[in-house]
Backbone as a chain_set.jsonl record, in Angstrom:
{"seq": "XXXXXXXXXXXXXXXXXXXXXXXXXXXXXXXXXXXXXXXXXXXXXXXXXXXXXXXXXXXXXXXXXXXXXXXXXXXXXXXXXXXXXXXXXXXXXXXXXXXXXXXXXXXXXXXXXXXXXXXXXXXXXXXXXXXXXXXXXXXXXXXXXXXXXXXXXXXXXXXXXXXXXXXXXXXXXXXXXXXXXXXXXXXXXXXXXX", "coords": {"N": [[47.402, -16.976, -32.686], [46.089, -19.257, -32.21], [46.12, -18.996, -29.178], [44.085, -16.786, -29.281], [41.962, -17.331, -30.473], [40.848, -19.717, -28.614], [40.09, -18.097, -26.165], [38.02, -16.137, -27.325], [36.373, -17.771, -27.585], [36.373, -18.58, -24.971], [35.256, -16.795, -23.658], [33.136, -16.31, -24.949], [31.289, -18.43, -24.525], [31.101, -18.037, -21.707], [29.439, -16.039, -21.588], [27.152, -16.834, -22.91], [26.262, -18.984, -20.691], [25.977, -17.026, -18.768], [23.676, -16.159, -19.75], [21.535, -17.929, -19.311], [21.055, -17.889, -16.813], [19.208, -18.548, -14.199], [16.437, -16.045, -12.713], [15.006, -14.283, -9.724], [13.332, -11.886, -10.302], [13.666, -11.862, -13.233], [11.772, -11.943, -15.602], [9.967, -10.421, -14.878], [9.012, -6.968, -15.843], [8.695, -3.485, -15.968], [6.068, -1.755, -16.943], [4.02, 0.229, -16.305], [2.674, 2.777, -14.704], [0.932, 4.802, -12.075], [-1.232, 6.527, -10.397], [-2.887, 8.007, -7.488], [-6.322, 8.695, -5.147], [-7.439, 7.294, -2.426], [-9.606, 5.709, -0.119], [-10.498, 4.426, 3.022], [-13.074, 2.941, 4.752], [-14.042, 2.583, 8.34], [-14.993, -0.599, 9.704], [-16.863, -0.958, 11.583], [-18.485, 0.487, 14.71], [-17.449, 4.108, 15.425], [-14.816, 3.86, 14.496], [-13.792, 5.298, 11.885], [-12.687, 6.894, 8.964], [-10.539, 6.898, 6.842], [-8.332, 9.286, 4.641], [-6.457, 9.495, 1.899], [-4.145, 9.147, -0.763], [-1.832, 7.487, -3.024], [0.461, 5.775, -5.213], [2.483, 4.3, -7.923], [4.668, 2.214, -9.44], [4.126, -0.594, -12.221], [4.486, -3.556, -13.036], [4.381, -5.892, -14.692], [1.535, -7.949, -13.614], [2.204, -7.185, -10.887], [2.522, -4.625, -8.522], [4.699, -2.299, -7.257], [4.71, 0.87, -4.943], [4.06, 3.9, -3.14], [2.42, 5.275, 0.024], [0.084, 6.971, 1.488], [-1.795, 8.254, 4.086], [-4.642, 9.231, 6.196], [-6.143, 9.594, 9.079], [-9.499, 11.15, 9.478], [-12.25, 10.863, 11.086], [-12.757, 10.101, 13.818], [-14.496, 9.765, 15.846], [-16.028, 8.781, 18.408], [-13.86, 8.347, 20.113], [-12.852, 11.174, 20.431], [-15.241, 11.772, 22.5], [-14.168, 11.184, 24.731], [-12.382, 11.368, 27.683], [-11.396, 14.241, 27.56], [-10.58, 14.696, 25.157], [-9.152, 16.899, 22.855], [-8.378, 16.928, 20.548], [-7.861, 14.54, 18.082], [-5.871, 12.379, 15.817], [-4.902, 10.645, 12.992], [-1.907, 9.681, 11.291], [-0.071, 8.047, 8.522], [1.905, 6.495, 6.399], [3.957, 4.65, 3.741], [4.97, 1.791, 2.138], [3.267, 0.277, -0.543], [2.161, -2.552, -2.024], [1.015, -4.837, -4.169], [-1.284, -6.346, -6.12], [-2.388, -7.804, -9.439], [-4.692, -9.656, -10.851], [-6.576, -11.735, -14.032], [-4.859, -8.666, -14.872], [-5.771, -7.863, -17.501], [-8.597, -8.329, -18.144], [-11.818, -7.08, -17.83], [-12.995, -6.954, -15.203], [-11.324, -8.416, -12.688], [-9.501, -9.945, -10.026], [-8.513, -8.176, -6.812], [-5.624, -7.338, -4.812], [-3.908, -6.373, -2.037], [-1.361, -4.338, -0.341], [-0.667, -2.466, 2.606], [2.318, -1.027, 3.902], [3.477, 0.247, 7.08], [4.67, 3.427, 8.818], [3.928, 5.823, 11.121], [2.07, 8.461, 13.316], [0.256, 9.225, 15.844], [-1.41, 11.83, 17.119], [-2.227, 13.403, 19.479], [-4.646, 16.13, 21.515], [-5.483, 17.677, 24.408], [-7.983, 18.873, 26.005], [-7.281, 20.485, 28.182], [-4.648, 23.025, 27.304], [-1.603, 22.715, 27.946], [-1.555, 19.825, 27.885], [-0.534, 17.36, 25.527], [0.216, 14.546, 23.549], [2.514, 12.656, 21.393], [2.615, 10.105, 19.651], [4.282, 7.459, 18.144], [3.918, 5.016, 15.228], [2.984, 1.883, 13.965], [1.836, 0.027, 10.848], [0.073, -1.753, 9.232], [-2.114, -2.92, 6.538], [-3.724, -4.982, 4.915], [-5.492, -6.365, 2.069], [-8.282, -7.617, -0.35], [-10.236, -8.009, -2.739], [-11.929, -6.716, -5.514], [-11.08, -5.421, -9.268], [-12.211, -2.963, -11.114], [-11.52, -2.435, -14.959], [-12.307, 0.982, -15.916], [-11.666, 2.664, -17.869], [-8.773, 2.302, -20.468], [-7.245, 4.138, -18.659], [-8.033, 4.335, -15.976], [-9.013, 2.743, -13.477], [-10.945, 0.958, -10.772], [-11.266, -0.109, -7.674], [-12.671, -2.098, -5.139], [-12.08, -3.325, -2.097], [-11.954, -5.542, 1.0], [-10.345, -5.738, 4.259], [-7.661, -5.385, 6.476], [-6.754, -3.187, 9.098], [-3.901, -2.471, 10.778], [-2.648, -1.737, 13.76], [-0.117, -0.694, 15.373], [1.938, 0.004, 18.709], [1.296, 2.385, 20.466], [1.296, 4.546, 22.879], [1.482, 2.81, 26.614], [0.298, 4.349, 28.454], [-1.778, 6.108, 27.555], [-4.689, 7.399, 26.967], [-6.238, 5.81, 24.697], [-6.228, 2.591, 22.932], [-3.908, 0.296, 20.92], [-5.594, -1.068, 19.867], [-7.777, 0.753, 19.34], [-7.362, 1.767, 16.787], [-7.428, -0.525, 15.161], [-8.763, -2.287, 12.902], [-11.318, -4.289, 10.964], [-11.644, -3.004, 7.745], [-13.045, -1.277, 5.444], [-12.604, -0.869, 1.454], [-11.699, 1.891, -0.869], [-10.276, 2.494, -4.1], [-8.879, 4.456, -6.306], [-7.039, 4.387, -9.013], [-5.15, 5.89, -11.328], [-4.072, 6.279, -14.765], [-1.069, 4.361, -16.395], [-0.913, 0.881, -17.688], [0.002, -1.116, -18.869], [-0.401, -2.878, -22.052], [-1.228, -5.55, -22.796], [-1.108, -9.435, -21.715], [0.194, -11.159, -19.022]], "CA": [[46.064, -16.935, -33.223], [45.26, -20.079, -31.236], [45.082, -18.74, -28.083], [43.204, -15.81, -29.161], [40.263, -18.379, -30.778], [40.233, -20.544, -27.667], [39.755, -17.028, -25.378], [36.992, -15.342, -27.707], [35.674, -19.318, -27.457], [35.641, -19.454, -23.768], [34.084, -15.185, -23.482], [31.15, -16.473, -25.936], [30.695, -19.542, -23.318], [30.987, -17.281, -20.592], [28.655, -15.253, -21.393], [25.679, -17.727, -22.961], [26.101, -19.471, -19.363], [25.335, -16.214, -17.725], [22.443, -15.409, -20.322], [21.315, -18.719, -19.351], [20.722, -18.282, -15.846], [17.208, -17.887, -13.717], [16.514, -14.808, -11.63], [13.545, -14.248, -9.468], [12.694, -10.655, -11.252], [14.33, -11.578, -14.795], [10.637, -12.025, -16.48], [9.373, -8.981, -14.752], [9.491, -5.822, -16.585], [7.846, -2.13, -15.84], [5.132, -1.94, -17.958], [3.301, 1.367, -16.49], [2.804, 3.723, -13.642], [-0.295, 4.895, -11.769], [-1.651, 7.125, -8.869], [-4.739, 8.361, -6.869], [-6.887, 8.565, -4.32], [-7.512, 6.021, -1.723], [-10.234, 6.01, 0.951], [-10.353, 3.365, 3.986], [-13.849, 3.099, 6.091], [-14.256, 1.78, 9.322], [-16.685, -1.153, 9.565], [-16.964, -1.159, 13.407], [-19.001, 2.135, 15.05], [-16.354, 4.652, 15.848], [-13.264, 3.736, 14.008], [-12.774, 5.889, 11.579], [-12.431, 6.943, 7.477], [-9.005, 7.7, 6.655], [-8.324, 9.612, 3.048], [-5.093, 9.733, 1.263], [-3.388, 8.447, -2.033], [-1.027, 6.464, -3.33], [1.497, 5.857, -6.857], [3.471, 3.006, -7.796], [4.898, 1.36, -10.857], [3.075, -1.194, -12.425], [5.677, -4.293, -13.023], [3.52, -7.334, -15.205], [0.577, -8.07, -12.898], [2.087, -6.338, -9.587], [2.912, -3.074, -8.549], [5.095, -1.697, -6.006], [4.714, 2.011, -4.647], [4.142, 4.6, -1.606], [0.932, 5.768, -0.208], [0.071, 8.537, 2.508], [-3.678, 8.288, 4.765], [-4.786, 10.044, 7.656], [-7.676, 9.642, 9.587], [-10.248, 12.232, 9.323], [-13.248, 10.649, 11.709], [-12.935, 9.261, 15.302], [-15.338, 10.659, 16.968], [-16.005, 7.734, 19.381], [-12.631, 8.616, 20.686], [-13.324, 12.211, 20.965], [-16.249, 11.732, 23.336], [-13.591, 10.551, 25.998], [-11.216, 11.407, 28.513], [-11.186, 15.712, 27.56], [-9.588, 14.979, 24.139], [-9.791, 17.689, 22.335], [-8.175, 17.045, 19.087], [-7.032, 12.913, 17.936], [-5.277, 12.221, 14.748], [-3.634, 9.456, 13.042], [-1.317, 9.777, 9.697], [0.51, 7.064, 8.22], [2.437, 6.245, 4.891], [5.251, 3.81, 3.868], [5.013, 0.814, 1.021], [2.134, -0.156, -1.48], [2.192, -3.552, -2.408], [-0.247, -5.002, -5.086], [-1.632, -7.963, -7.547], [-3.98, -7.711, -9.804], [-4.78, -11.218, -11.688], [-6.081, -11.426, -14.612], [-5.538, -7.518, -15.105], [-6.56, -7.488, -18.497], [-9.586, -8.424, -17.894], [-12.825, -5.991, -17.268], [-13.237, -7.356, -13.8], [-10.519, -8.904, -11.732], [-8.882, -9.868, -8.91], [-6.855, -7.239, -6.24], [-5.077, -7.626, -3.397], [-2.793, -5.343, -1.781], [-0.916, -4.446, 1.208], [-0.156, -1.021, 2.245], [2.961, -1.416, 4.804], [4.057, 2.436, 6.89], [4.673, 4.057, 10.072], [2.793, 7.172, 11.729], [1.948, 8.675, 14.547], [-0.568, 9.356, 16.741], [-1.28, 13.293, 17.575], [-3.752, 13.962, 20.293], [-4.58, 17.145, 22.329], [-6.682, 17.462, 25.348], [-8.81, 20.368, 26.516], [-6.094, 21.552, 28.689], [-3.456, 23.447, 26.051], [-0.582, 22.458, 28.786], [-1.753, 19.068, 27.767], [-0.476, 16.551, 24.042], [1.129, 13.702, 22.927], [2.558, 12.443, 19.941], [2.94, 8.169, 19.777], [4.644, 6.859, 16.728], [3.194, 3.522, 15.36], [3.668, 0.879, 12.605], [0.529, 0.348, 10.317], [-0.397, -2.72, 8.221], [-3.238, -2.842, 5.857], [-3.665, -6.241, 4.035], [-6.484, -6.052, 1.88], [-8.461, -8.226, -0.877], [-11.211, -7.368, -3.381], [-12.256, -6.806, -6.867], [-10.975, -3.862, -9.53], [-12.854, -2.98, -12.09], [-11.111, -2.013, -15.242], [-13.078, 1.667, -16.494], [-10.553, 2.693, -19.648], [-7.067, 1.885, -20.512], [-6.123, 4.628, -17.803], [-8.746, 4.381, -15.123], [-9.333, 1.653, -12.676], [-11.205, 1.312, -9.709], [-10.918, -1.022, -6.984], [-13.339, -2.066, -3.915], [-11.81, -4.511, -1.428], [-12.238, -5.311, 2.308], [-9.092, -5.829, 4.906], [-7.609, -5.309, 8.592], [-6.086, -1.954, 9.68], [-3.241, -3.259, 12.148], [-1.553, -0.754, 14.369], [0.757, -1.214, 17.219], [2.897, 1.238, 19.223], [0.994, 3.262, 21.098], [1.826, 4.104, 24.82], [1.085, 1.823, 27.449], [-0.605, 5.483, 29.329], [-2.202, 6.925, 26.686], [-6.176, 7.055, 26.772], [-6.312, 4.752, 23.6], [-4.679, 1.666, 22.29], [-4.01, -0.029, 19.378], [-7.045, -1.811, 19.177], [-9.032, 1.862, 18.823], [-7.243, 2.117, 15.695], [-7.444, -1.715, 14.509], [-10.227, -3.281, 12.953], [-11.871, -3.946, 10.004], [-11.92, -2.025, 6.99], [-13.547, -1.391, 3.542], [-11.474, 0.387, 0.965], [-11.757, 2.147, -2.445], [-8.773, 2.763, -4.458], [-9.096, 4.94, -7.685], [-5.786, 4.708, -10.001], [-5.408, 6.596, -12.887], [-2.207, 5.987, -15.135], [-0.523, 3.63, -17.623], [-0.93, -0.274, -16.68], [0.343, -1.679, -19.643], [-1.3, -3.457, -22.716], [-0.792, -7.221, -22.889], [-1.183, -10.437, -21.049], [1.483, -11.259, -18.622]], "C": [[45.175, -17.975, -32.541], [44.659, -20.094, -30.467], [44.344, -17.644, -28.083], [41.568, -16.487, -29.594], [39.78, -19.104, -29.58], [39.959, -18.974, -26.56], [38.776, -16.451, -26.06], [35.935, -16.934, -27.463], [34.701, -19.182, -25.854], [34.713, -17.837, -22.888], [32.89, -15.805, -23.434], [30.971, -17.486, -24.757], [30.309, -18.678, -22.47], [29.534, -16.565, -20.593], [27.084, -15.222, -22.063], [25.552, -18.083, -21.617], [25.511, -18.574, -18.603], [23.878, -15.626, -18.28], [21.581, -16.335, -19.562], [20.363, -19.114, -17.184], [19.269, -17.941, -15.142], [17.545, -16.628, -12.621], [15.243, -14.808, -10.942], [12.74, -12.638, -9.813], [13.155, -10.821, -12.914], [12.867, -11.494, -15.966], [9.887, -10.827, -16.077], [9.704, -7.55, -15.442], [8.216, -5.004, -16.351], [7.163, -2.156, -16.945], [3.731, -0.354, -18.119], [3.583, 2.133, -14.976], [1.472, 4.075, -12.899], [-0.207, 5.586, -10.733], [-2.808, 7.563, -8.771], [-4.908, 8.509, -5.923], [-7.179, 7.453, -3.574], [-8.269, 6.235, -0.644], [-10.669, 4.708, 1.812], [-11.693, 4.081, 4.816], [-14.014, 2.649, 6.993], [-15.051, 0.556, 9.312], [-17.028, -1.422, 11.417], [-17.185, 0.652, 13.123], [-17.666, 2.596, 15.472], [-14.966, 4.574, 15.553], [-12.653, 4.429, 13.112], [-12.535, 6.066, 10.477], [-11.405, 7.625, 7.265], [-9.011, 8.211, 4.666], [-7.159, 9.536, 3.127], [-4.751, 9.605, -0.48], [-2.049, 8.135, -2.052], [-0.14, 6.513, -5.049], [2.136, 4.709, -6.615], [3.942, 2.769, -9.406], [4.207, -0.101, -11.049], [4.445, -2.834, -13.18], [4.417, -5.966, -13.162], [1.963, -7.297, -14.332], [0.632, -7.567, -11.413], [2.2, -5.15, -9.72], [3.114, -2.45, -7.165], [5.173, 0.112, -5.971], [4.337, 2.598, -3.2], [2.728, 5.299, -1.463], [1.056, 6.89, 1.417], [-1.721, 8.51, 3.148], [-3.654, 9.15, 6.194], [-6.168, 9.877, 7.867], [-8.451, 10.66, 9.854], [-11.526, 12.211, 10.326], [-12.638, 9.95, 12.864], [-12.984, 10.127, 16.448], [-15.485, 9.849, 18.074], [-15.211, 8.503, 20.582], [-12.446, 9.991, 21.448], [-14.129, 12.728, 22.207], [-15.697, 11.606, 24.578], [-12.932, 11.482, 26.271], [-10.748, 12.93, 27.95], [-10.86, 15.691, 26.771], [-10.285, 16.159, 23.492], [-9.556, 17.726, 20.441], [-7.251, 15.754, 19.074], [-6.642, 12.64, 16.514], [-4.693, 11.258, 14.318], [-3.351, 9.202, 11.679], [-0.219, 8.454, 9.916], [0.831, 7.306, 7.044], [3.663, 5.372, 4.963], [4.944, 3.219, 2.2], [3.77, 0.272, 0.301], [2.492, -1.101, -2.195], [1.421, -4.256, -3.164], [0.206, -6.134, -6.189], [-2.678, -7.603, -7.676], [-4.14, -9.273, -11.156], [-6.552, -11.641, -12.358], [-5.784, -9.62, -14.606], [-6.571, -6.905, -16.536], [-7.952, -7.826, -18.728], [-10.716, -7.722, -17.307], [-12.612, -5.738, -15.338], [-12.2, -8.265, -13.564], [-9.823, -9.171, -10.436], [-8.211, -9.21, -8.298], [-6.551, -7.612, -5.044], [-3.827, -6.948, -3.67], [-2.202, -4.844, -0.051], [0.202, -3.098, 1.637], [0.794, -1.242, 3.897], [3.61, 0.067, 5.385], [4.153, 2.516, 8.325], [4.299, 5.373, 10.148], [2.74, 7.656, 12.308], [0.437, 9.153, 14.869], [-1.022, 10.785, 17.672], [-2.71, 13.555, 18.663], [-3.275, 15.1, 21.377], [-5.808, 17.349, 22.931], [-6.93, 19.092, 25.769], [-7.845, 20.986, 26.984], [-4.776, 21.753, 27.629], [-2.306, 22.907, 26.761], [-0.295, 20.775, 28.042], [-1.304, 18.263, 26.102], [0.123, 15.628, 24.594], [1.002, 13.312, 21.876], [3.507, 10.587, 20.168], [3.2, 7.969, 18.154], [4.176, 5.162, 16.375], [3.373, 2.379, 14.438], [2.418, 0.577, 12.563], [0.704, -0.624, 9.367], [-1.256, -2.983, 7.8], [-3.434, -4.062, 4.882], [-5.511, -6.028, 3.682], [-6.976, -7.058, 0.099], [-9.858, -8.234, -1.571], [-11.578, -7.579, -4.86], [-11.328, -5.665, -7.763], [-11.583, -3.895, -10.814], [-12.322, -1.951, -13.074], [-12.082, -0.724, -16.142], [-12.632, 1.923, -18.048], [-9.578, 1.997, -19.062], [-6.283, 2.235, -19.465], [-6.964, 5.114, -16.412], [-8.915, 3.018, -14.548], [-9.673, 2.059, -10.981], [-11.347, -0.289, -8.893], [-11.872, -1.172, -5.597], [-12.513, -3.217, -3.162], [-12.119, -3.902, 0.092], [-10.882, -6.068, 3.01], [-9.43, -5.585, 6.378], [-6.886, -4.027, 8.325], [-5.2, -2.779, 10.774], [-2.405, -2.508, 12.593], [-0.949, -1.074, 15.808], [1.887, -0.113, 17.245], [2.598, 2.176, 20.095], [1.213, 3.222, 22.276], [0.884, 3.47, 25.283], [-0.041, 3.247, 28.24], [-1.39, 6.611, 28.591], [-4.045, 6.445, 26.966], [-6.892, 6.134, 25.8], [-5.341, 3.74, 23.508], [-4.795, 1.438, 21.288], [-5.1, -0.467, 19.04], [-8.33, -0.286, 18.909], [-8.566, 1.904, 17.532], [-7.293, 0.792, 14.684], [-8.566, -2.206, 14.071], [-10.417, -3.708, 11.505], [-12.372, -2.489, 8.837], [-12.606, -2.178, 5.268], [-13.153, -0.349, 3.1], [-11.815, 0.629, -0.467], [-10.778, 2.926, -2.881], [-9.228, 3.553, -6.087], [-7.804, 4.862, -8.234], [-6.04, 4.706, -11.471], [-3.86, 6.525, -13.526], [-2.19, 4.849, -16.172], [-0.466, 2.184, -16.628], [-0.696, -1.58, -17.708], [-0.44, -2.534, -21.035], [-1.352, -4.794, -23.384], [-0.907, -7.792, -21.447], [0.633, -10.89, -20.484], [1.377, -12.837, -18.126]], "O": [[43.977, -17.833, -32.298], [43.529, -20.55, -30.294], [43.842, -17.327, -27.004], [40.449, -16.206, -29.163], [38.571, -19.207, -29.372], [38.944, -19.398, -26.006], [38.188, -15.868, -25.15], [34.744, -16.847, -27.163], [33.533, -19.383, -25.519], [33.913, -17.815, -21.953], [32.005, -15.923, -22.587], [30.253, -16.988, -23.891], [29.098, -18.468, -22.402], [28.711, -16.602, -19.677], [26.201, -14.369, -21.986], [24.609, -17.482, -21.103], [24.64, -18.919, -17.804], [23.113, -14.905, -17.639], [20.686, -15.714, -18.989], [19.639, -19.959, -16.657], [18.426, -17.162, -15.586], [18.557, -16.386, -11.963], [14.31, -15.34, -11.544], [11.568, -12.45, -9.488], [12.958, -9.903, -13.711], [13.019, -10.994, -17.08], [9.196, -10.243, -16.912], [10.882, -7.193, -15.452], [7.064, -5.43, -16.438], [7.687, -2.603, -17.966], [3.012, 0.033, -19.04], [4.608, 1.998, -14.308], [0.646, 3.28, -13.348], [0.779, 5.438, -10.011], [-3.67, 7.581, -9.65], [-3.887, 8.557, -5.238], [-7.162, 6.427, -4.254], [-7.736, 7.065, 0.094], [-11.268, 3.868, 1.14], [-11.677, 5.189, 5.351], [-14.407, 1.552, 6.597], [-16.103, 0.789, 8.716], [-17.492, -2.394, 12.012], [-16.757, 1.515, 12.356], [-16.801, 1.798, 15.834], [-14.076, 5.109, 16.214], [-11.424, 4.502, 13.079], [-11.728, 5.156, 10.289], [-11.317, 8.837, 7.462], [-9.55, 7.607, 3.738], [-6.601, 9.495, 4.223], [-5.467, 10.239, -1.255], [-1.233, 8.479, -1.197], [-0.342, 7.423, -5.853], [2.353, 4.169, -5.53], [3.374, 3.281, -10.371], [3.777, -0.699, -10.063], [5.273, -2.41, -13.987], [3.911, -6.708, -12.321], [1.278, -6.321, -14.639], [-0.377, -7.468, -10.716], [2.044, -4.54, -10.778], [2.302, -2.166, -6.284], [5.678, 0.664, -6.949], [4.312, 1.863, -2.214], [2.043, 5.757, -2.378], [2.007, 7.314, 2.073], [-2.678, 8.794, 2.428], [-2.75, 9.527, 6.939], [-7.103, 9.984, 7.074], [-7.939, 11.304, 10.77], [-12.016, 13.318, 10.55], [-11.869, 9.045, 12.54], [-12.33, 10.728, 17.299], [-14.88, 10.371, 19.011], [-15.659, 9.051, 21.589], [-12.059, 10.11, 22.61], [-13.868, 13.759, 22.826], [-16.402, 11.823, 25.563], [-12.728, 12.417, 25.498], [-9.522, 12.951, 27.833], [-10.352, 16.805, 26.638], [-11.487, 16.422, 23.501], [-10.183, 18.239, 19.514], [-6.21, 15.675, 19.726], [-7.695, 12.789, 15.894], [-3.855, 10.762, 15.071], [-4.154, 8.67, 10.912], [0.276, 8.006, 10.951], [0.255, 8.21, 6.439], [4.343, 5.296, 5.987], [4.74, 3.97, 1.246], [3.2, -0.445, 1.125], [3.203, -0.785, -3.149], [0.55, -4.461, -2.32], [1.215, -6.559, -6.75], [-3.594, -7.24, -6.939], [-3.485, -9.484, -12.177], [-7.525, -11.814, -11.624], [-6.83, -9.105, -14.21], [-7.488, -6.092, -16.654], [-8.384, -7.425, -19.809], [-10.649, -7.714, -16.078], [-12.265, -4.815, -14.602], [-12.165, -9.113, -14.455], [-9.65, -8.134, -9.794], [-7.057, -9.197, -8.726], [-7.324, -8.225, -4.307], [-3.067, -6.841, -4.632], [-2.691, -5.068, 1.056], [1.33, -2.825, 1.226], [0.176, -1.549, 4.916], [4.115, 0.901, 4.633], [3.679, 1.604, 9.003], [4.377, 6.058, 9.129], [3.941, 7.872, 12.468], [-0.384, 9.397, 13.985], [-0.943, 10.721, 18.898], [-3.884, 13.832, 18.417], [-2.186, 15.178, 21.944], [-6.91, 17.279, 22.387], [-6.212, 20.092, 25.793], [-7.413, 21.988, 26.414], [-4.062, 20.83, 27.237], [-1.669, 22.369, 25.855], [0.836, 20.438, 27.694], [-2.018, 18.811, 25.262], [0.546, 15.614, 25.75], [-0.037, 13.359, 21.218], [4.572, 10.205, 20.654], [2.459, 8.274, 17.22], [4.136, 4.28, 17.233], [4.579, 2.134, 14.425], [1.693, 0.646, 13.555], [1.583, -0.37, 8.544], [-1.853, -3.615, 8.672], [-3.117, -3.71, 3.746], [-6.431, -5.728, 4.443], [-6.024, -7.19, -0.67], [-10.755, -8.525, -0.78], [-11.483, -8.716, -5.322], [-10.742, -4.882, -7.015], [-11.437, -4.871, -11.551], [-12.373, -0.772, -12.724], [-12.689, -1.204, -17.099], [-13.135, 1.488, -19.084], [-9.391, 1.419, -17.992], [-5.282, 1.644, -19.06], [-6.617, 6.136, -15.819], [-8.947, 2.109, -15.378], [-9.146, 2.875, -10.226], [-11.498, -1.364, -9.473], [-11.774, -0.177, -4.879], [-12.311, -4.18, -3.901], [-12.368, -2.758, 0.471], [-10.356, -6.965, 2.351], [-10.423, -5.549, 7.105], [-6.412, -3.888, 7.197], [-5.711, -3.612, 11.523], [-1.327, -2.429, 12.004], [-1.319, -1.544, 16.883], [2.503, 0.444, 16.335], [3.511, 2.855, 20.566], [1.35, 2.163, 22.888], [-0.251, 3.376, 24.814], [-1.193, 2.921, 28.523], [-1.567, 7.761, 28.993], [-4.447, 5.292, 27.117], [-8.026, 5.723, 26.049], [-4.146, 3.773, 23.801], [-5.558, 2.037, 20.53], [-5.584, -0.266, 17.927], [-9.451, -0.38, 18.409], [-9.527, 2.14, 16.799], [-7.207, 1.002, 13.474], [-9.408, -2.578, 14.888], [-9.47, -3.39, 10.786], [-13.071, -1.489, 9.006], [-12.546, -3.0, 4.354], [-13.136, 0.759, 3.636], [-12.175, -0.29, -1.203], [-10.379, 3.912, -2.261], [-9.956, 2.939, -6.867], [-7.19, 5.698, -7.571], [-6.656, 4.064, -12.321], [-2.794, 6.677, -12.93], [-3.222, 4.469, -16.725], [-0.17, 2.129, -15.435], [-1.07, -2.731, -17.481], [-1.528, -2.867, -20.566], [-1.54, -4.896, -24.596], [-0.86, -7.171, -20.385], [1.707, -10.938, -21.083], [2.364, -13.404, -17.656]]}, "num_chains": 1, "name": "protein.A"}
């Protein structure tokens, strides 16, 4: 009976010690969900308004998820070298803070991390290529909370692409620059102070 008291003794230890310990997610907890629309404009002539959307889970004041854009304008680009048709899709990781959120108006920042490619076709049909690329979007703004399950978001950022061929009529810097972005998410975002 002894050693069964000192073994349920040294469990219960065991297993306060492990309640006991720190984690670097143990205070985080899912709290909602969200998705939308997302539109990126150039701020330099000729660069470029990409559309897409985005989803994520909503985890205290961050929120990790996946997003999807494509560029719809670059005409600039067009004007050159016989292209006849230039393209450039991306998607990967959605990264996000919003501080306070409960608050009307607050702080965002976010960072949309992805790879892509690069589709262009020149007057002559004989003629494409397709360049794959890596795409970083760091970005920093306002969001303004509308309801419980609406929020909208303005911030301004960098577009950062690299990969493209060394013999290609463009480089990365046609697709790099400055951007201004509006983020609509609609969804559950929890209801308390974190």
């Amino acid at each position: 009976m002894k050693r069964l008291f000192i073994a349920l003794a040294l469990l219960t230890a065991g297993f306060t010690l492990e309640a006991q310990h720190e984690t670097i997610f143990g205070r985080g907890r899912v709290v909602g969900g969200f998705g939308g629309p997302i539109v990126e404009m150039g701020l330099r002539e000729g660069f470029g308004t990409s559309i897409g959307g985005g989803g994520g889970i909503v985890i205290g004041n961050a929120f990790i998820g996946g997003y999807g854009l494509g560029v719809i304008d670059l005409r600039e680009l067009l004007e050159n070298d016989n292209i006849d048709q230039l393209e450039l899709g991306h998607g990967g990781f959605w990264l996000g803070f919003s501080y306070p959120s409960y608050k009307a108006i607050h702080l965002y920042t976010s960072a949309r991390i992805g790879w892509g490619a690069v589709n262009i076709r020149f007057d002559d049909p004989r003629r494409a290529d397709l360049d794959q690329v890596f795409v970083a979007t760091p970005e920093v703004g306002l969001e303004l909370n509308l309801t419980r399950w609406f929020r909208i978001s303005g911030a301004a950022g960098y577009r950062w692409v690299t990969g493209t061929a060394s013999n290609a009529p463009y480089t990365d810097a046609d697709f790099s620059g400055p951007i201004a972005a509006l983020t609509f998410r609609f969804g559950w975002f929890g209801n308390g102070r974190f």
